[in-house]
TORDRENBA-523044 format. One record per residue: residue number from 1; x, y, z of N, C-alpha, C in turn. Coordinates in nm, 4 decimals, decimal comma. Layout:
BEGIN
num:NUM&n_xx:X&n_yy:Y&n_zz:Z&ca_xx:X&ca_yy:Y&ca_zz:Z&c_xx:X&c_yy:Y&c_zz:Z
...
***
This chain:
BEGIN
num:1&n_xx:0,0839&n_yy:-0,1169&n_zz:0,0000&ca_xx:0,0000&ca_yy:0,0000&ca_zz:0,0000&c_xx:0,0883&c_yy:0,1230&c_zz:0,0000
num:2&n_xx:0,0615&n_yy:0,2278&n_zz:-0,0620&ca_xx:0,1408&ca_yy:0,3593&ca_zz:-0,1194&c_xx:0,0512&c_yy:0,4314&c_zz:0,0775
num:3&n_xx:0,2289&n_yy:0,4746&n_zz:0,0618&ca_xx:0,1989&ca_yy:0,5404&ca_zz:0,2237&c_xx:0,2220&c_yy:0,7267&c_zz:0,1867
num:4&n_xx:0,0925&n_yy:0,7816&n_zz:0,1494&ca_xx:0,0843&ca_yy:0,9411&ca_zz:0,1371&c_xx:-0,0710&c_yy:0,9779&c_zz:0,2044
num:5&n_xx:-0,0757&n_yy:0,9927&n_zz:0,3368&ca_xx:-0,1331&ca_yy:1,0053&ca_zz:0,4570&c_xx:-0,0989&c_yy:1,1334&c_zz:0,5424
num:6&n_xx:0,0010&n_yy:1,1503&n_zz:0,5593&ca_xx:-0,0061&ca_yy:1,2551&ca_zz:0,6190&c_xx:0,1628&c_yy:1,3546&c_zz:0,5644
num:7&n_xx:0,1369&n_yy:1,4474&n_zz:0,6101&ca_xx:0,2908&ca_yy:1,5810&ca_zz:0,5257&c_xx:0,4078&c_yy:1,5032&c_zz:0,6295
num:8&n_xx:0,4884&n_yy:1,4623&n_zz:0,5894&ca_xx:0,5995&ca_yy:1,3536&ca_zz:0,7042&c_xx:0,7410&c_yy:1,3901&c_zz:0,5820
num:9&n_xx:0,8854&n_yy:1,4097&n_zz:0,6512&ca_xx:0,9377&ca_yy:1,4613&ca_zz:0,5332&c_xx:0,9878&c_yy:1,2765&c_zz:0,4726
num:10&n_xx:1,0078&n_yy:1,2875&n_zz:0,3772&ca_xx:1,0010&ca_yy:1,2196&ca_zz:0,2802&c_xx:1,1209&c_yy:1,0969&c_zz:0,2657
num:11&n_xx:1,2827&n_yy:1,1215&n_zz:0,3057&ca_xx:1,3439&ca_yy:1,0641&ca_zz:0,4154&c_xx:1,3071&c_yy:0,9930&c_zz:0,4975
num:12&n_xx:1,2356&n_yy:0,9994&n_zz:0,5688&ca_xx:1,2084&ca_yy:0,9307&ca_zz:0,7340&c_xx:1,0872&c_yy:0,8438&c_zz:0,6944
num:13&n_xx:1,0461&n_yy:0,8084&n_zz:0,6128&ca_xx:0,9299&ca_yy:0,7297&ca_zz:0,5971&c_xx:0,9716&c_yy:0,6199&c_zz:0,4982
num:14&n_xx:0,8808&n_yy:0,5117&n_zz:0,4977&ca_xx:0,9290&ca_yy:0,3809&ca_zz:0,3902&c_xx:0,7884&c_yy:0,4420&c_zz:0,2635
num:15&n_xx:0,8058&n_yy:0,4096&n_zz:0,1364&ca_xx:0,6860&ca_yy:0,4318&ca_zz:0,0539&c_xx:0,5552&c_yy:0,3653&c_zz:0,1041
num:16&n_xx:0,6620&n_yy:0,2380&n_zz:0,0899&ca_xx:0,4755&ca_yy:0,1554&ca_zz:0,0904&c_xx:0,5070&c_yy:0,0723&c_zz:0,2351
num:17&n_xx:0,3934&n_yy:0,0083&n_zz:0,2774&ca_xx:0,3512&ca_yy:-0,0803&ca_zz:0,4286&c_xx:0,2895&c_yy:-0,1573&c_zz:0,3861
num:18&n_xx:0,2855&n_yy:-0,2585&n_zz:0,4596&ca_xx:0,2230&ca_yy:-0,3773&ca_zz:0,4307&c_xx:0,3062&c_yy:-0,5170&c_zz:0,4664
num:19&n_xx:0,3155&n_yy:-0,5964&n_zz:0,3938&ca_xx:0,1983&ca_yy:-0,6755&ca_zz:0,3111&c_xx:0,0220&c_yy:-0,6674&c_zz:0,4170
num:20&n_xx:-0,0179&n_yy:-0,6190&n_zz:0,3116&ca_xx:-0,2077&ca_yy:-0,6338&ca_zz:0,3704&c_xx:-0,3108&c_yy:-0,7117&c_zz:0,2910
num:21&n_xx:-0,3891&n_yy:-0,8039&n_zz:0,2899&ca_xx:-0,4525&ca_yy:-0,9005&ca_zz:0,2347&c_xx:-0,5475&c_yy:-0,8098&c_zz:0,1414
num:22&n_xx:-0,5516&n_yy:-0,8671&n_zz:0,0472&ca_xx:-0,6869&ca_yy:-0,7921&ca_zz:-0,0876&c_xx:-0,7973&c_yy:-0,8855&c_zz:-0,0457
num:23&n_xx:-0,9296&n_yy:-0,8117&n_zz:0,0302&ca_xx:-1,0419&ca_yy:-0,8413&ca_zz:0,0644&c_xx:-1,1246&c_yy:-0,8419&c_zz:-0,0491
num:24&n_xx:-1,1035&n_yy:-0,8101&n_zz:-0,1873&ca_xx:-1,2279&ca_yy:-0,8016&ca_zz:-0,2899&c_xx:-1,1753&c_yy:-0,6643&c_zz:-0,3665
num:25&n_xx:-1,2244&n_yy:-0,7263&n_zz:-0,4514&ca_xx:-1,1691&ca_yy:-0,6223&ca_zz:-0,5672&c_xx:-1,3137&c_yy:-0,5083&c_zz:-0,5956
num:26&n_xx:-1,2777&n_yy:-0,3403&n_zz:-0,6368&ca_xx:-1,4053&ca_yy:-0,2964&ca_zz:-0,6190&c_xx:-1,4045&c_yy:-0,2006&c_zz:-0,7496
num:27&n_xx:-1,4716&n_yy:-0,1956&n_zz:-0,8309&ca_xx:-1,4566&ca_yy:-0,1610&ca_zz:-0,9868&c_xx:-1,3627&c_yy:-0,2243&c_zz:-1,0466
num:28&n_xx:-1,3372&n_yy:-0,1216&n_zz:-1,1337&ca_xx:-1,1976&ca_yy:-0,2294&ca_zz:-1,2197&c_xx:-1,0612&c_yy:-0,2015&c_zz:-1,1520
num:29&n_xx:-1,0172&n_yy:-0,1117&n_zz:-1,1288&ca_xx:-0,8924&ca_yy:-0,0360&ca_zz:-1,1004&c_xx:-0,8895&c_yy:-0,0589&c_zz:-0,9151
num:30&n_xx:-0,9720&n_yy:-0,0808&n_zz:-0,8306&ca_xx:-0,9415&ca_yy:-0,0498&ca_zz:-0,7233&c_xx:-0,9369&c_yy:-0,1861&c_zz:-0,6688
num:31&n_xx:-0,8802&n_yy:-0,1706&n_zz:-0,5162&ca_xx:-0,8634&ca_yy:-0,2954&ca_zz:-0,4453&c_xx:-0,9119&c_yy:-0,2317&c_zz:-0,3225
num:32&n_xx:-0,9701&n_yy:-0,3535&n_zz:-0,2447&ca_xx:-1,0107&ca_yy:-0,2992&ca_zz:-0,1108&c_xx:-0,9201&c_yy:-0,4059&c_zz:-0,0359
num:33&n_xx:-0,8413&n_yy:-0,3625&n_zz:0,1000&ca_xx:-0,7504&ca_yy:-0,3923&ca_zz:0,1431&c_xx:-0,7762&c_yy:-0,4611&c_zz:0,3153
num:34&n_xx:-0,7413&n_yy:-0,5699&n_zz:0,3988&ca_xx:-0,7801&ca_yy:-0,5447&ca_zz:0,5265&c_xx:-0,6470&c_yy:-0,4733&c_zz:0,5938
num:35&n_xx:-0,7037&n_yy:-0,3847&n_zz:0,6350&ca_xx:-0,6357&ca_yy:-0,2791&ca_zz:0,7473&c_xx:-0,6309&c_yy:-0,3279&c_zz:0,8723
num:36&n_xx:-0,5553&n_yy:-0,2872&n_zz:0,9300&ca_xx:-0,5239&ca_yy:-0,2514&ca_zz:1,0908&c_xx:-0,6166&c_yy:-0,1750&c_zz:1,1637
num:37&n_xx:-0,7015&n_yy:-0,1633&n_zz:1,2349&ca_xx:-0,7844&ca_yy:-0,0477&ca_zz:1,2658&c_xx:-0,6921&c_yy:0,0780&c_zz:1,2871
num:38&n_xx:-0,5782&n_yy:0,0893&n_zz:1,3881&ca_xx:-0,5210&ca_yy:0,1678&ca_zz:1,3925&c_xx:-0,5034&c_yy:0,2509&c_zz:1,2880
num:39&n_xx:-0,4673&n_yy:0,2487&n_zz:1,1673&ca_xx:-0,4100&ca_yy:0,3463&ca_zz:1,0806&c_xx:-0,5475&c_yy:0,4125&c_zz:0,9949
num:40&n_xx:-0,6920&n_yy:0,4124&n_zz:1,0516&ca_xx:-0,8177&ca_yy:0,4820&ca_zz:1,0225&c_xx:-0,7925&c_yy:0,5616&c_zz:0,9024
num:41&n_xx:-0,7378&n_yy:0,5070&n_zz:0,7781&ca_xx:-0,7817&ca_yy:0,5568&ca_zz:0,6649&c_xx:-0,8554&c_yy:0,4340&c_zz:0,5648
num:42&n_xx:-0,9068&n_yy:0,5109&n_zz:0,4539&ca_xx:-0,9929&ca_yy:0,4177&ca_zz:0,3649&c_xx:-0,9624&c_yy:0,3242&c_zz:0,3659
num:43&n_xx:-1,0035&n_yy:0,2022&n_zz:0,3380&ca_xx:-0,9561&ca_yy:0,0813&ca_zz:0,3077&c_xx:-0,8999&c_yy:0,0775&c_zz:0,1155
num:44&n_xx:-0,9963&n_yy:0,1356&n_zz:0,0559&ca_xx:-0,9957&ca_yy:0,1098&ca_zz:-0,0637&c_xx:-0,9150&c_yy:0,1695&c_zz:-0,1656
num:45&n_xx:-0,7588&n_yy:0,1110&n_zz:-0,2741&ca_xx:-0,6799&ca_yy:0,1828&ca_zz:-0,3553&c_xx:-0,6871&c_yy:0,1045&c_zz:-0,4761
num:46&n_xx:-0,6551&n_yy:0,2497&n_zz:-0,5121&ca_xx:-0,6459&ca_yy:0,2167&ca_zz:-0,6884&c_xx:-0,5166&c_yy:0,1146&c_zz:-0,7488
num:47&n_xx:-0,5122&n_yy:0,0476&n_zz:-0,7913&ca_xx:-0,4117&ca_yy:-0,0212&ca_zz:-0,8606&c_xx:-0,2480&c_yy:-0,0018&c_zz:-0,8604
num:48&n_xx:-0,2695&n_yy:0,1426&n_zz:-0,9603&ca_xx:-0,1152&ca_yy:0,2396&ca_zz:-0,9391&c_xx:-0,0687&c_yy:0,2477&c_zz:-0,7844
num:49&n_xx:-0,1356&n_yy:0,2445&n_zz:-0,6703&ca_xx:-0,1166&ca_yy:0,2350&ca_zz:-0,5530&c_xx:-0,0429&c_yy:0,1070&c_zz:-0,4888
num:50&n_xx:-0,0884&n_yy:0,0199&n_zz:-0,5273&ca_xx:-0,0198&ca_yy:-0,1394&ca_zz:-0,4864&c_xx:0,0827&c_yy:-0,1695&c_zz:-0,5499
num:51&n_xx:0,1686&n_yy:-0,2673&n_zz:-0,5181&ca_xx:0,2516&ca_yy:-0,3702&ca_zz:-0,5439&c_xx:0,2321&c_yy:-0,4839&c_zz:-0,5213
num:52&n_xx:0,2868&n_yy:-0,5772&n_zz:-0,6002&ca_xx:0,2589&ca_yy:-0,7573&ca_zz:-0,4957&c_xx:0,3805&c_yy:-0,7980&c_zz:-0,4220
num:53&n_xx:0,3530&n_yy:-0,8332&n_zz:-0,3396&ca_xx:0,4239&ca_yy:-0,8790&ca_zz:-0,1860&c_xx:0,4915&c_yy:-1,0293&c_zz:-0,2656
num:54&n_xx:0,6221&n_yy:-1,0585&n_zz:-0,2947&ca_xx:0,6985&ca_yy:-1,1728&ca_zz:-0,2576&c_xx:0,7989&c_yy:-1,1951&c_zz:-0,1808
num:55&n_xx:0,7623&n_yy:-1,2820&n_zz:-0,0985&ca_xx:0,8187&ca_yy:-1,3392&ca_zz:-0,0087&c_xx:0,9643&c_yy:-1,3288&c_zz:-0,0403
num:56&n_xx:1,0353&n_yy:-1,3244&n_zz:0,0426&ca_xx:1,2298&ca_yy:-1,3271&ca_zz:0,0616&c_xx:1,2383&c_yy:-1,5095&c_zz:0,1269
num:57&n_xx:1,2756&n_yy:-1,5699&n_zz:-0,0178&ca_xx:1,3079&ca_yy:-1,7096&ca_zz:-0,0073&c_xx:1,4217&c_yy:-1,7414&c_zz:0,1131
num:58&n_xx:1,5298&n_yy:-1,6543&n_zz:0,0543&ca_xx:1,6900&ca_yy:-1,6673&ca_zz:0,0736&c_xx:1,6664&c_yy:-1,6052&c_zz:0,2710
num:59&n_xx:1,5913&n_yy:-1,5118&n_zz:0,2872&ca_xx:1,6322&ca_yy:-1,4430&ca_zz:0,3859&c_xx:1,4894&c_yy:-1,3928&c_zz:0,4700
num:60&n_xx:1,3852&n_yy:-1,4676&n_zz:0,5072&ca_xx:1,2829&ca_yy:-1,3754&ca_zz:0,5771&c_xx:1,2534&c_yy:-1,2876&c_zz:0,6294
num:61&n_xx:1,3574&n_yy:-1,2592&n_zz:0,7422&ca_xx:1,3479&ca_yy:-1,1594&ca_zz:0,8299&c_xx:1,3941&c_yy:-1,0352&c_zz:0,7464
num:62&n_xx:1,4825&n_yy:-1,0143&n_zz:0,6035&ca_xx:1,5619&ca_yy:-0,9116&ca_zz:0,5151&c_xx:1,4547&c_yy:-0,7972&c_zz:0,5616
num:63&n_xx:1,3349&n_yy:-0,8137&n_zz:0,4821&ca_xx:1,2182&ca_yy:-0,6817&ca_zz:0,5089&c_xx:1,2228&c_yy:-0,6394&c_zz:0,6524
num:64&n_xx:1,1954&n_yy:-0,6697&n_zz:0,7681&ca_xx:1,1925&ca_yy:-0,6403&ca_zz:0,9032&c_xx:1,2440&c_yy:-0,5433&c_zz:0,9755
num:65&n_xx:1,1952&n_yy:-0,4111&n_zz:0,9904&ca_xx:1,2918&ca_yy:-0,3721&ca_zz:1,0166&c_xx:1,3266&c_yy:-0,3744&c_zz:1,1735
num:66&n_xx:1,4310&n_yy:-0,3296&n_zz:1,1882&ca_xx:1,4649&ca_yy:-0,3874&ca_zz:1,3134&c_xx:1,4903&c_yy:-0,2698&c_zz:1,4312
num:67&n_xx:1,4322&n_yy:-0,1184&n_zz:1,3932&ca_xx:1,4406&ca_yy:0,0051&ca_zz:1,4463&c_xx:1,3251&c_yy:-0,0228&c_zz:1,5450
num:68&n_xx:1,3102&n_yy:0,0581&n_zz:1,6512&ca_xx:1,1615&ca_yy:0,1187&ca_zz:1,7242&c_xx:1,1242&c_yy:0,1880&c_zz:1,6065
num:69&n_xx:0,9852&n_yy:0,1520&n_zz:1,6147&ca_xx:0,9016&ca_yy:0,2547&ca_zz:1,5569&c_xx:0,8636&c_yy:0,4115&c_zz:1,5862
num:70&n_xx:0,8891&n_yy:0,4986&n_zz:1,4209&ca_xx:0,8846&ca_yy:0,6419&ca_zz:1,4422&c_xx:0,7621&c_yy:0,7136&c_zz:1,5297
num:71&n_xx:0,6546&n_yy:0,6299&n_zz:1,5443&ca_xx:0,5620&ca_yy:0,6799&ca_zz:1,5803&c_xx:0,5502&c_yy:0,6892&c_zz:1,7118
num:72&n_xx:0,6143&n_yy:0,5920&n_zz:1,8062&ca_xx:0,6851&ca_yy:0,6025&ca_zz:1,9130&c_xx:0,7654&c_yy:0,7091&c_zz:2,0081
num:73&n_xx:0,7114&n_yy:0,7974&n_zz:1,9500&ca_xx:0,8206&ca_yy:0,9101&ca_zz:1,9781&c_xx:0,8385&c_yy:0,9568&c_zz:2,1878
num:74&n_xx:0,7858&n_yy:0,9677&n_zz:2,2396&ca_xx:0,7425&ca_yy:0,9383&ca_zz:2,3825&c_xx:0,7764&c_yy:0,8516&c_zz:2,4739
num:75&n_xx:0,8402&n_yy:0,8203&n_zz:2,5387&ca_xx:0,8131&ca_yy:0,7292&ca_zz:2,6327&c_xx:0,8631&c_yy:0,7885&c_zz:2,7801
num:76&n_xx:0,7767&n_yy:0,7270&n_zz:2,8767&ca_xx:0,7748&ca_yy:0,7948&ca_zz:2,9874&c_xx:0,7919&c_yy:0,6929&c_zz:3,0693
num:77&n_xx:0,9140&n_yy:0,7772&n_zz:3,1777&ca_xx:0,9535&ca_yy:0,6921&ca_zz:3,2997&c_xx:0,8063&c_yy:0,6776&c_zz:3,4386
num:78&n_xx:0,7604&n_yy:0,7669&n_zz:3,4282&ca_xx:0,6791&ca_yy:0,7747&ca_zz:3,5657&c_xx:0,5361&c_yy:0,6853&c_zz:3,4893
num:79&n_xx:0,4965&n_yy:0,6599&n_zz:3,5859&ca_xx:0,3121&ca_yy:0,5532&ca_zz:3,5481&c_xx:0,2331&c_yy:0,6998&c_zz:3,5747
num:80&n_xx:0,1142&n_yy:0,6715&n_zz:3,4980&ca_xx:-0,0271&ca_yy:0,7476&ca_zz:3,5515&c_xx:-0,0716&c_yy:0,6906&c_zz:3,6718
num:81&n_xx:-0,1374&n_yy:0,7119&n_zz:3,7060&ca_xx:-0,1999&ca_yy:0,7231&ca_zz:3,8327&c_xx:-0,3318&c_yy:0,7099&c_zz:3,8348
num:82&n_xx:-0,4045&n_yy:0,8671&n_zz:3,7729&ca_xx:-0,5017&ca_yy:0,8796&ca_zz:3,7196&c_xx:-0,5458&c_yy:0,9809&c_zz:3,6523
num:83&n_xx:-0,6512&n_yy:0,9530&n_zz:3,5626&ca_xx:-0,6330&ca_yy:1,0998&ca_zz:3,4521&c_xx:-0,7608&c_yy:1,1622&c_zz:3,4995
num:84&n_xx:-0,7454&n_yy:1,3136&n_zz:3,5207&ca_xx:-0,8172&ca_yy:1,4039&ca_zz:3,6504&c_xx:-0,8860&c_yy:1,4692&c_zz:3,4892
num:85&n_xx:-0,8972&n_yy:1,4964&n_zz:3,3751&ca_xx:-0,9959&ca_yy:1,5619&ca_zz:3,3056&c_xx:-0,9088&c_yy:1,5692&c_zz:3,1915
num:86&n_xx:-0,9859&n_yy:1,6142&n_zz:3,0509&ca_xx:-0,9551&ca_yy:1,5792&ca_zz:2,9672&c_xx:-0,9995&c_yy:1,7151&c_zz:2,8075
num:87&n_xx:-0,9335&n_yy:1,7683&n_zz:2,7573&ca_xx:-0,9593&ca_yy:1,8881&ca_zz:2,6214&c_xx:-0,9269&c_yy:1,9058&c_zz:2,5175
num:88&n_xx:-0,9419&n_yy:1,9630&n_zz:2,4480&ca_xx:-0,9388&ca_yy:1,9615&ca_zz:2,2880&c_xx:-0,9304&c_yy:2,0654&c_zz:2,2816
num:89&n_xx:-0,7989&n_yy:2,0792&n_zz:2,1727&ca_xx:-0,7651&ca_yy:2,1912&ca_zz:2,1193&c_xx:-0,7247&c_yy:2,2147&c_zz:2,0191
num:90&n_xx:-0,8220&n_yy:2,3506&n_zz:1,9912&ca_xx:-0,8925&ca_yy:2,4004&ca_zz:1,8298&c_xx:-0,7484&c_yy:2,4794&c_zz:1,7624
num:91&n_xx:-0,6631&n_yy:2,4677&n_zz:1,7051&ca_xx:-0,5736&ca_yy:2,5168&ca_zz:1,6688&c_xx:-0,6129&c_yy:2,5695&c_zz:1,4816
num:92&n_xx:-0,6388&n_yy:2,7171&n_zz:1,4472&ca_xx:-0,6408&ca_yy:2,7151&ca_zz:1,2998&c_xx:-0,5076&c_yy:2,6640&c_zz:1,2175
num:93&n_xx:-0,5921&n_yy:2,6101&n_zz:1,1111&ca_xx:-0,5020&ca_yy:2,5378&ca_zz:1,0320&c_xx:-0,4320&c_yy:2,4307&c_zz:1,0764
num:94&n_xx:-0,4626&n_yy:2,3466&n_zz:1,1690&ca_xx:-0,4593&ca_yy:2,1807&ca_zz:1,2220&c_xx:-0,5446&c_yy:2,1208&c_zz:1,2327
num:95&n_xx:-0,5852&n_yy:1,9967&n_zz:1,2567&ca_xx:-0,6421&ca_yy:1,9369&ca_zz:1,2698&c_xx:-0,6567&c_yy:1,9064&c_zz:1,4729
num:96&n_xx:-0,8123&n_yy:1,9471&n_zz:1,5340&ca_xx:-0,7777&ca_yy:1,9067&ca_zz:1,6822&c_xx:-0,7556&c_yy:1,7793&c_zz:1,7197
num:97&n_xx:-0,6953&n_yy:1,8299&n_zz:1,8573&ca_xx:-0,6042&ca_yy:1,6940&ca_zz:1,9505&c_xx:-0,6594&c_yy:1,7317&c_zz:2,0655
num:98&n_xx:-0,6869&n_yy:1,6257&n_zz:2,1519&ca_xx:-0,7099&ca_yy:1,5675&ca_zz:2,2500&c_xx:-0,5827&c_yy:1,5571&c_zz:2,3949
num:99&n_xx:-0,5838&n_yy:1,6403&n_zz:2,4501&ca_xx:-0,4942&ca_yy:1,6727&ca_zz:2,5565&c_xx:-0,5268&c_yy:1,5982&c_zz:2,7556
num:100&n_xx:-0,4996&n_yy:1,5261&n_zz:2,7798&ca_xx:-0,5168&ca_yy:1,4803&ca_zz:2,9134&c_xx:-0,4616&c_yy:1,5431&c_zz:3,0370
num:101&n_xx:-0,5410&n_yy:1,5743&n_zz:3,1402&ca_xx:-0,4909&ca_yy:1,5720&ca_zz:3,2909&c_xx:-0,4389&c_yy:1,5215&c_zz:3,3712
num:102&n_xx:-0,2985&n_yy:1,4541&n_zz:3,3709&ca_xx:-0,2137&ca_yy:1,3489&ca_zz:3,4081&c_xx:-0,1833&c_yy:1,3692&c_zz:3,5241
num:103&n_xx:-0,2307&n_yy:1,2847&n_zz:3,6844&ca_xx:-0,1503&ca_yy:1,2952&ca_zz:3,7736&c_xx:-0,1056&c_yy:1,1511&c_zz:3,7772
num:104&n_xx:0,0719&n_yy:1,1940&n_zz:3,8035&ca_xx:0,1747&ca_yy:1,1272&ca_zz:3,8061&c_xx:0,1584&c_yy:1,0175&c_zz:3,9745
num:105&n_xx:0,2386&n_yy:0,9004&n_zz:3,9501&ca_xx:0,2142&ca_yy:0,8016&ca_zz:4,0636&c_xx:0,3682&c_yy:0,8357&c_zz:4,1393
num:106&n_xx:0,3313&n_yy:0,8640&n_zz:4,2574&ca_xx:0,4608&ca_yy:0,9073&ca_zz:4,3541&c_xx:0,4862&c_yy:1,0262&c_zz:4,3236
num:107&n_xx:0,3981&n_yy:1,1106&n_zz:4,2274&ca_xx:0,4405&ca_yy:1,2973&ca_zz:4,2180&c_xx:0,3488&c_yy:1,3539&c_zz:4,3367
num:108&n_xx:0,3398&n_yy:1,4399&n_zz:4,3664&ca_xx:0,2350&ca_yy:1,5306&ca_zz:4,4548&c_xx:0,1592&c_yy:1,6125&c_zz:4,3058
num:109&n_xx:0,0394&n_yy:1,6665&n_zz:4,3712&ca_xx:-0,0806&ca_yy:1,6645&ca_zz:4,3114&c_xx:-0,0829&c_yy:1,8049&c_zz:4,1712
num:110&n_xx:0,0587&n_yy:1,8736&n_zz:4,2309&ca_xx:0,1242&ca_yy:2,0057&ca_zz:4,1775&c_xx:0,1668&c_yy:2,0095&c_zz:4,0683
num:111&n_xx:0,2146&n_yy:1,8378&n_zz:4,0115&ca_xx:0,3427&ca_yy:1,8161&ca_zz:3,9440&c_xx:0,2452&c_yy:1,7367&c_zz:3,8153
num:112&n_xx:0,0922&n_yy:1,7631&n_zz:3,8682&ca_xx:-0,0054&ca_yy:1,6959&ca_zz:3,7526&c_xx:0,0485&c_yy:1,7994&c_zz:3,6282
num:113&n_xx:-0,0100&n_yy:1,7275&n_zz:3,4880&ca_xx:0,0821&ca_yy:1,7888&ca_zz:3,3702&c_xx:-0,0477&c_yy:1,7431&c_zz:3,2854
num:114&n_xx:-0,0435&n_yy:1,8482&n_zz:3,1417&ca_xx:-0,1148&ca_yy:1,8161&ca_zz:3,0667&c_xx:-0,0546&c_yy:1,7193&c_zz:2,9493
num:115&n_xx:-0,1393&n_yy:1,6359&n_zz:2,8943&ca_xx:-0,0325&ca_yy:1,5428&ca_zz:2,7819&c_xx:-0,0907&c_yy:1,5411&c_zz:2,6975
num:116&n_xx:-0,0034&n_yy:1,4892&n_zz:2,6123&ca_xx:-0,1089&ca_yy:1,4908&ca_zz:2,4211&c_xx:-0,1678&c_yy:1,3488&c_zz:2,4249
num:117&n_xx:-0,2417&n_yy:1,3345&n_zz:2,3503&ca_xx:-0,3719&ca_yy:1,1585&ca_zz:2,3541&c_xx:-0,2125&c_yy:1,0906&c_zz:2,2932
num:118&n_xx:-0,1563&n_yy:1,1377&n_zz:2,1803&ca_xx:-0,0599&ca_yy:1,0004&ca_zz:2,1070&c_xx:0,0854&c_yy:1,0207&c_zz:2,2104
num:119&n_xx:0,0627&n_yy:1,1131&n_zz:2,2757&ca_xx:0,1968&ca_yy:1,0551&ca_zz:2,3775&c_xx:0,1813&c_yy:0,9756&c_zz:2,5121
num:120&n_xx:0,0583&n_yy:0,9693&n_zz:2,5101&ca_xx:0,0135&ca_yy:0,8994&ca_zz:2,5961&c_xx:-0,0103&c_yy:0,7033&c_zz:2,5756
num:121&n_xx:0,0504&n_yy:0,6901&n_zz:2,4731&ca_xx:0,0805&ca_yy:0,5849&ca_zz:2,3555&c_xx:0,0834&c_yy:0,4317&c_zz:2,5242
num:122&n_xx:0,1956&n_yy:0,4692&n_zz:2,5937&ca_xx:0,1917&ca_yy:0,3280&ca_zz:2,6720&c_xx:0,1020&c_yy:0,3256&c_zz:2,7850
num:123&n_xx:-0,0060&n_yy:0,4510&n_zz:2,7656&ca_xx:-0,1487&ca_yy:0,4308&ca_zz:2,8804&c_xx:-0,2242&c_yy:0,4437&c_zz:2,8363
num:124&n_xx:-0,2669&n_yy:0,3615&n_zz:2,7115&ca_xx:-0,4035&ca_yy:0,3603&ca_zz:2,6349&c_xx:-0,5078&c_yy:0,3251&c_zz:2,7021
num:125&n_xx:-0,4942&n_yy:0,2151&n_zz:2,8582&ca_xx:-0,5753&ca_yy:0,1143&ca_zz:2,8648&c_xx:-0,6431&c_yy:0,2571&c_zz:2,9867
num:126&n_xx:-0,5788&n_yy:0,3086&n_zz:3,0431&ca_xx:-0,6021&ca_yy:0,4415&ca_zz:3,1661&c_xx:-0,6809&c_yy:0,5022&c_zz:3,0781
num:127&n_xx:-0,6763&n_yy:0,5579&n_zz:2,9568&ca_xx:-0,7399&ca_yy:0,6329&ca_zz:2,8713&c_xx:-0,8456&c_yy:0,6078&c_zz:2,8810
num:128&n_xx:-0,8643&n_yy:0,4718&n_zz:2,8364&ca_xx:-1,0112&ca_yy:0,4234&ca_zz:2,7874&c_xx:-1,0724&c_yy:0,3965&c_zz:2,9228
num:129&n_xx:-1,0402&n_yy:0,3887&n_zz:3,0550&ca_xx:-1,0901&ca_yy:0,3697&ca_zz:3,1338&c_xx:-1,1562&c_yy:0,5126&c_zz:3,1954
num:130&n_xx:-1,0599&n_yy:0,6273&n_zz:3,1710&ca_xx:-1,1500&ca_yy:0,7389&ca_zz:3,2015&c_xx:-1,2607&c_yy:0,7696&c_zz:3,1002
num:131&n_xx:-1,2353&n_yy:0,7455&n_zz:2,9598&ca_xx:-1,3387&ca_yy:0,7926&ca_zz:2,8319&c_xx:-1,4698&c_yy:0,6961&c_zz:2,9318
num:132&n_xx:-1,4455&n_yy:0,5628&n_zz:2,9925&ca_xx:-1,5830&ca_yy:0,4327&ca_zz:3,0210&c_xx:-1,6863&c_yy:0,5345&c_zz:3,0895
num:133&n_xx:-1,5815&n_yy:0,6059&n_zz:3,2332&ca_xx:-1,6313&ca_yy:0,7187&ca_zz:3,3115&c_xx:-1,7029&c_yy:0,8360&c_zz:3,2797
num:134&n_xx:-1,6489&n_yy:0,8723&n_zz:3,1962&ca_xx:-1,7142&ca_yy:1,0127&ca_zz:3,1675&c_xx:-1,8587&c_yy:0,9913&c_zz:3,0949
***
């Protein structure tokens, strides 16, 4: 699958991702693809978009890469605790994000901090437990 999703400089990204299974073909030219939920764009590309996936006889793991992932960018020494409230912010000319009320486990109540939803990447499960709440 042709990876042009979001403005990312052009360097730091691979073209295409995948291998992803062809669920059904949809007119003549397009393919509908199964996705990841995570990456919430269309399922469905045009032809010029794909490649076919063969396998590395000689070497399997060759494709793999073997970096952390870019999207990863975050990681945090301290745990949540619990997330005290939660906002969105309207920025012109962006798209809004979702900002959390983080108090820290073993911080005092002072040292609570606001965080972004995707840096909050290794407390998804805290997330969804305050979204159950509200």
């Amino acid at each position: 699958m042709f990876k042009s999703t979001r403005k990312v400089y052009k360097g730091l990204t691979r073209r295409y991702e995948g291998p992803y299974e062809v669920v059904q073909k949809v007119g003549t030219r397009s393919y509908k693809l199964a996705l990841p939920p995570h990456l919430k764009i269309h399922p469905v590309f045009h032809v010029s978009l794909l490649k076919p996936y063969h396998r590395d006889k000689e070497d399997p793991s060759r494709s793999e890469s073997h970096r952390a992932p870019i999207a990863n960018v975050v990681s945090y020494d301290k745990e949540v605790d619990e997330i005290l409230a939660d906002r969105v912010i309207h920025k012109r000319g962006t798209p809004n994000w979702t900002e959390y009320y983080v108090r820290w486990k073993g911080l005092p109540d002072s040292e609570a901090s606001w965080e972004c939803e995707h840096d909050l990447w290794q407390f998804r499960d805290m997330i969804e437990a305050y979204e159950s709440k509200a």
